[in-house]
Residue, then its C-alpha position, 0 to 999 in steps of 0.5 A: x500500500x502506498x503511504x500517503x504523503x499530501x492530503x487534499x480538499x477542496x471548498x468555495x474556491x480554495x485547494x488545501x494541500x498537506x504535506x502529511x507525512x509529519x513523522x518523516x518530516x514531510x521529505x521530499x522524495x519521488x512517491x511525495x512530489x508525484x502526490x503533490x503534483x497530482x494535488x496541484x493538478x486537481x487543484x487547477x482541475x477543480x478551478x481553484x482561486x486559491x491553493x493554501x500550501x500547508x504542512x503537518x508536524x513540526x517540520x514544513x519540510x526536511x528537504x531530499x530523503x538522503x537516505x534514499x540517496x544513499x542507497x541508490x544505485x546511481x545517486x545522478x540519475x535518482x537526483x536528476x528524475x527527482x529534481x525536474x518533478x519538483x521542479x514541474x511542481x513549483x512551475x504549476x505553482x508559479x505560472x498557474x493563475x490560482x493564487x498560492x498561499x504557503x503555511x510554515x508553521x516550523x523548519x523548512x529545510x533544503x528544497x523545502x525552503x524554496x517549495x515554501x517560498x514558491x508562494x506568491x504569499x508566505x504566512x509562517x509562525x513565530x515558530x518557523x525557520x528556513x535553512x537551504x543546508x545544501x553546501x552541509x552535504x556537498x550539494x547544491x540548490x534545487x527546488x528553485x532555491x536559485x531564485x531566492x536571489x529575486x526575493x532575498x537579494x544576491x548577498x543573504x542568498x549566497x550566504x545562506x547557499x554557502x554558510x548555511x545560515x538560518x532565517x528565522x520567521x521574523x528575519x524572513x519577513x524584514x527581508x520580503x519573504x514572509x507576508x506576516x509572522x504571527x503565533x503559531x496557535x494564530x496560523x490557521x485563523x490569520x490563513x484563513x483570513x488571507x484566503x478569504x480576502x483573496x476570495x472576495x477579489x477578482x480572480x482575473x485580476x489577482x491572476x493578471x497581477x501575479x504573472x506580471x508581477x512574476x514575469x518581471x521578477x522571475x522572467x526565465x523560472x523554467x531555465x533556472x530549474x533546469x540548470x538546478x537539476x542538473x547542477x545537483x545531480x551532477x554533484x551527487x555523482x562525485x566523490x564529495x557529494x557521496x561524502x556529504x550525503x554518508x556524513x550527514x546520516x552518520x551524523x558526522x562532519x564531513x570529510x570534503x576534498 
């Protein structure tokens, strides 16, 4: 039987989507990223105006399942098939005209931090944090974690990519990211409030003003999710990516050369 990793409803106009493997930190990992896909898809099928993105558990996302990295028999290739279905994911989001509401309520980590960042409004809880952690296994960005650069500047970017720093929920709203930061027993009730304001507007409007809006910010998303994908999977071939992957599951520094 195949777990399931998203949950999905729909109501009045909005599709809510969960990541809903709580007790694996909701990963990202091929069985995962083909349910939300499947989502999204049903979301746009059933004329949603607005897609709330949310998560369960303490983590929004921990990122790739190193694990199964680790095990694979051509880490490249698992990297690279799982990299372009994310990335085919985050398209829908971004180029589709529902608007996208993402929900943090804890750590978005790896690609989970540009998943959340994929919505065109980013609600998170005092609680949250966000870490693109890729240069602590020897990896690099995918996800659409290059186009932070749009939102959070060249600088704080490069940071985060190579020092892995952590932004907390506040420090993600001073820097544009995050709309409001509020209590994490508030989340649910200041999310609803957002949906409801983007439900009583014009749908044709807030569509309009998204895709003008992204296409001056983001004007080439698509060539920059492809060269992500095939950045970190030419990484996890090489002796130091292996390196990282090992590391960080024996929870140990790692070795790089």
């Amino acid at each position: 039987m195949t777990e399931q990793y998203v949950d999905y409803a729909f109501a009045d106009g909005a599709a809510r989507i969960t990541l809903a493997a709580a007790d694996r930190g909701n990963p990202i990992e091929p069985v995962a990223t083909a349910q939300l896909h499947d989502a999204v898809l049903r979301a746009k099928a059933d004329g949603a105006r607005v897609i709330v993105l949310a998560a369960d558990g303490r983590f929004f996302s921990v990122g790739g399942d190193l694990g199964a990295f680790a095990g694979a028999a051509d880490p490249s290739a698992l990297l690279l098939d799982l990299a372009e279905s994310v990335h085919r994911v985050i398209t829908e989001l971004v180029r589709g005209d529902a608007v996208v509401v993402t929900v943090v309520q804890g750590t978005a980590a790896g690609g989970g931090f540009p998943l959340a960042a994929a919505g065109d409004i980013v609600l998170a809880a005092e609680t949250a944090k966000f870490s693109l952690a890729y240069a602590r296994v020897g990896l690099s960005p995918d996800c659409g974690g290059s186009q932070l650069v749009h939102t959070l500047g060249l600088h704080r970017s490069l940071r985060l990519a190579l020092l892995g720093d952590l932004l907390t929920a506040q420090e993600a709203a001073d820097a544009g990211l995050v709309a409001r930061v509020v209590p994490a027993d508030q989340l649910a009730a200041a999310t609803d409030e957002v949906v409801a304001t983007l439900l009583a507007g014009s749908p044709q409007a807030f569509a309009a003003a998204k895709h003008l809006l992204r296409d001056a910010a983001e004007p080439a998303t698509e060539t920059a999710l492809r060269k992500e994908a095939q950045s970190i999977s030419a990484l996890a071939g090489t002796p130091n990516g292996q390196e990282g992957i090992a590391a960080f599951l024996e929870k140990r520094a790692p070795r790089f050369s």
